[in-house]
N, C-alpha and C positions, 0 to 999 in steps of 0.2 A: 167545832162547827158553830157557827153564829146563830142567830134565832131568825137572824135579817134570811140566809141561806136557806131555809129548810123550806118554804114555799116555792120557791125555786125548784130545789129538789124535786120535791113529790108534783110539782106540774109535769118536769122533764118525763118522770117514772109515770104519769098517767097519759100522756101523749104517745110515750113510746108503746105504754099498753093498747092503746086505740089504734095506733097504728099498726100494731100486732095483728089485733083481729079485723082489723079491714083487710092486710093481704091473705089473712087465713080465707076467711068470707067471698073475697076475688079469686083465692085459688093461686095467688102471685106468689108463690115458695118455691123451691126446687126439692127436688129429692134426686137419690143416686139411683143406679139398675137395682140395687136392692131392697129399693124403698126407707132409708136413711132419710130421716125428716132434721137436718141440724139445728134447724132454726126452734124447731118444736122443743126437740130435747132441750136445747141451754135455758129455753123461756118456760119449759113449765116440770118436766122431769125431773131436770138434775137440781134444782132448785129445793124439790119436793126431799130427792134422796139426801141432797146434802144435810138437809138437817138430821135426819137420820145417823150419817155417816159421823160430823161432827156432835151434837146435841147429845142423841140418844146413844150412842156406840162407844161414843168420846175414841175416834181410829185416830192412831198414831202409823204413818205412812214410813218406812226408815229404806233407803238404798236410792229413793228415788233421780238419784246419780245415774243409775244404772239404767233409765228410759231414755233411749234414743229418740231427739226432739225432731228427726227427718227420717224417711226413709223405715221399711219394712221392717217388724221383729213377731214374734211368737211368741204370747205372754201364756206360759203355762202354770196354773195354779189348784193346790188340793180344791176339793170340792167337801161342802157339809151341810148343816144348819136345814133341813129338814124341807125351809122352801127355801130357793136361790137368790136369799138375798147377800149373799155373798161376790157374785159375778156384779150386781149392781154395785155395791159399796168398794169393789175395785176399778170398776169403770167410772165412777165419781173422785175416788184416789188416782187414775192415772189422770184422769182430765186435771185434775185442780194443781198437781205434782209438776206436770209442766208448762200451766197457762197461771205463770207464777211472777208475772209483770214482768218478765225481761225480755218483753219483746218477741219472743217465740209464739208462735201462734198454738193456740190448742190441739192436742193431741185426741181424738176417741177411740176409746178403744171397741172394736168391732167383735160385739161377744157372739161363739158360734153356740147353738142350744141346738137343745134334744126334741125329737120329731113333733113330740105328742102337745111341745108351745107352738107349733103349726098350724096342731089341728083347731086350736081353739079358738073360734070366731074375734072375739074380742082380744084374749091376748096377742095372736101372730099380728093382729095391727099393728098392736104397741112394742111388740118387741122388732118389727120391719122397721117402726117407723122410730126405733132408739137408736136403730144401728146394728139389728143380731140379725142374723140369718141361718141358716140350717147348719150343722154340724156335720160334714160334709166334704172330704179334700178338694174337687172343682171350687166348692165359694171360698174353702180357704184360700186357696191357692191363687185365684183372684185376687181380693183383697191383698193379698201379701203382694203383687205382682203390681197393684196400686200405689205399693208404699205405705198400706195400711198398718196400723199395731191389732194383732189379732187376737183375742182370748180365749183359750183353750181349756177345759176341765176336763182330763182324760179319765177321770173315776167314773162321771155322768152320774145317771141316774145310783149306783152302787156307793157313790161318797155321800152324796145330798141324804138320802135316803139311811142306810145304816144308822143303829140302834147308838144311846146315847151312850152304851159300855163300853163302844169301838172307838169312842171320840178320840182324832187327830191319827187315828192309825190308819193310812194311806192303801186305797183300795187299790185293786188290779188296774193298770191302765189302757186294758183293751187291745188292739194289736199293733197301737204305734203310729198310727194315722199322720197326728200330729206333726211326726218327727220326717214321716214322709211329705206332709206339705213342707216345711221347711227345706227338707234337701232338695227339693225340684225349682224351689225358689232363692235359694241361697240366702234365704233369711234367719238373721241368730234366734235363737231359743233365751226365754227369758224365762227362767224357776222363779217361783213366785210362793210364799209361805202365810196362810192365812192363819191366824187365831185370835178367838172369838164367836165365831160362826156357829158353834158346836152347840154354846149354851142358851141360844136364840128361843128354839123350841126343841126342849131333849123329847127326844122320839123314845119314850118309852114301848110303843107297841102300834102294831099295826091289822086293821078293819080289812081284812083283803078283798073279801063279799061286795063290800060297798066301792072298795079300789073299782073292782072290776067294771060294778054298772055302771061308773061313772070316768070310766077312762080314764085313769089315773095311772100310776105306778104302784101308788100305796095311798092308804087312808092312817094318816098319823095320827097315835095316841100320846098325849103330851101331860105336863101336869097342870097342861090349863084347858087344853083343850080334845075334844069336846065338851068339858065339863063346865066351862064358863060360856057355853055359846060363842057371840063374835068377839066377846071383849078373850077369848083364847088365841083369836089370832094374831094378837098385841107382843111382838118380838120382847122377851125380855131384853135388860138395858147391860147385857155381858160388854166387858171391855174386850176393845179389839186391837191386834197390832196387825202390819202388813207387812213383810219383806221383801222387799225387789230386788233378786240374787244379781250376781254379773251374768251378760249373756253369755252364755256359747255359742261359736263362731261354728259355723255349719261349714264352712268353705273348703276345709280341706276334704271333705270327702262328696265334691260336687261329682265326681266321677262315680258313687256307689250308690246313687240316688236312689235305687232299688234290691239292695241288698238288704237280703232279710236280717241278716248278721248285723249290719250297719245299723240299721234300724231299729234292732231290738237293745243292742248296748246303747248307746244313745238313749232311747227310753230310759232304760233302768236306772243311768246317770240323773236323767233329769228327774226321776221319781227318788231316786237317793237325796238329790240337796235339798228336794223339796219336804222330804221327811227331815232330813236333819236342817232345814229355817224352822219345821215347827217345834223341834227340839228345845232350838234355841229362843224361840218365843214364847214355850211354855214355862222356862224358865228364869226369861226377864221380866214376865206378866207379873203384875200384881193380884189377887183373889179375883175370878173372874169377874166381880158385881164391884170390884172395888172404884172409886170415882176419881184418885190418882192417879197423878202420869203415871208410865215406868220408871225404872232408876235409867237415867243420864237418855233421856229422848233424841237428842238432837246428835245421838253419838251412835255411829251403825256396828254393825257387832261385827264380828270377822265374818265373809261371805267365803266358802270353801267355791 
């Protein structure tokens, strides 16, 4: 880049800034029935996350082969890391995985969350207006029925939440919901293996007294926090990998859509590969704090 170019630049980037907040200001943006703000997220969100995801995290994204660039999928992924920054840092990984210059338009991925980021004034704005919505089969099934990619975390509150001895070992998946929006919609299942997330804030223990008054799930005891005040809520900088398994094609069993049988194998399937991606990324990680790649990044490990 020339020296002549860079005023150029940062006029372009200051005009497009101004212009930003004159349609915020006029109120001239769209949003979806869910209150999906896209223009918000790409300009101030995912901006914020990516540094995060690249910078601080240093995520290596591997399989991203396996994102279908049109058309409905079910991104199913372990759940950890005490607060959910997890769900974030893969909804910056599918965005960025397929809005990868060749022309394919951007992907977001529409993360479904738990009741209680509803209830909370300020958050359920910002999670409407990212693109999340209630965890819930109707908005699944919605979205899926849009064409949407939809993100799912079947542990919930029991993966996020669990103590730092359990790390990477895959909680109960609840009754299969999931696997039922997908079979009514005919949309693949996508297993998805996060690690990383674990060593964020290890939840040594938990305040329950104070859970409670304050509506919580849990009050996390960490080895920074409460003990350092706010500088505790400062993620440590653990290395992360992500794996994007192949889909499973739900189609042949569009006839079983509500068989409890159907729907509980299927689960179990999709909770088995997803335990065995974290297998396999706990064993091509390096030390979790280490600031090296993995061995051979750019080379995806065998997807069962």
């Amino acid at each position: 880049m020339t020296a002549a170019s860079e005023p150029d630049i940062w006029d372009r980037r200051v005009a497009a800034g101004l212009a930003f907040l004159r349609r915020r200001l006029a109120g001239d943006y769209d949003v979806d029935e869910f209150g999906f703000d896209p223009e918000l997220t790409d300009a101030v969100l995912y901006p914020m996350l990516r540094q995060l995801y690249r910078r601080w995290f240093r995520t290596e994204l591997i399989g991203d082969e396996h994102l279908p660039r049109t058309g409905p999928a079910l991104v199913v992924a372990n759940h950890s890391g005490t607060i959910a920054l997890d769900a974030l840092m893969l909804a910056v990984g599918v965005h960025d995985a397929v809005d990868d210059g060749n022309g394919v338009p951007p992907r977001y991925l529409r993360l479904l969350g738990a009741d209680f980021l509803f209830r909370a004034p300020v958050m359920s704005s910002l999670t409407r207006k990212s693109g999340g919505t209630l965890a819930c089969n109707p908005d699944a099934e919605r979205l899926l029925r849009a064409g949407e990619l939809v993100g799912v975390f079947p542990e919930g509150v029991k993966g996020v939440g669990k103590p730092f001895r359990d790390r990477y070992k895959l909680q109960r998946f609840g009754r299969g919901g999931f696997v039922s929006a997908a079979l009514h919609t005919g949309a693949p299942i996508i297993p998805v293996g996060i690690v990383g997330a674990e060593e964020i804030y290890p939840k040594l223990g938990d305040i329950q007294p104070l859970a409670r008054l304050l509506g919580l799930p849990y009050f996390p005891v960490t080895p920074t926090f409460p003990w350092l005040g706010p500088l505790g809520a400062i993620p440590l900088p653990s290395k992360w990998l992500i794996e994007i398994g192949e889909p499973i094609d739900t189609s042949e069993w569009a006839g079983q859509t509500d068989d409890p049988l159907v729907i509980f194998n299927l689960a179990d399937e999709v909770r088995e590969r997803i335990q065995q991606s974290l297998h396999r990324l706990l064993e091509r990680r390096p030390e979790p704090f280490c600031s090296e790649p993995s061995p051979d990044p750019d080379r995806s490990p065998p997807v069962s």
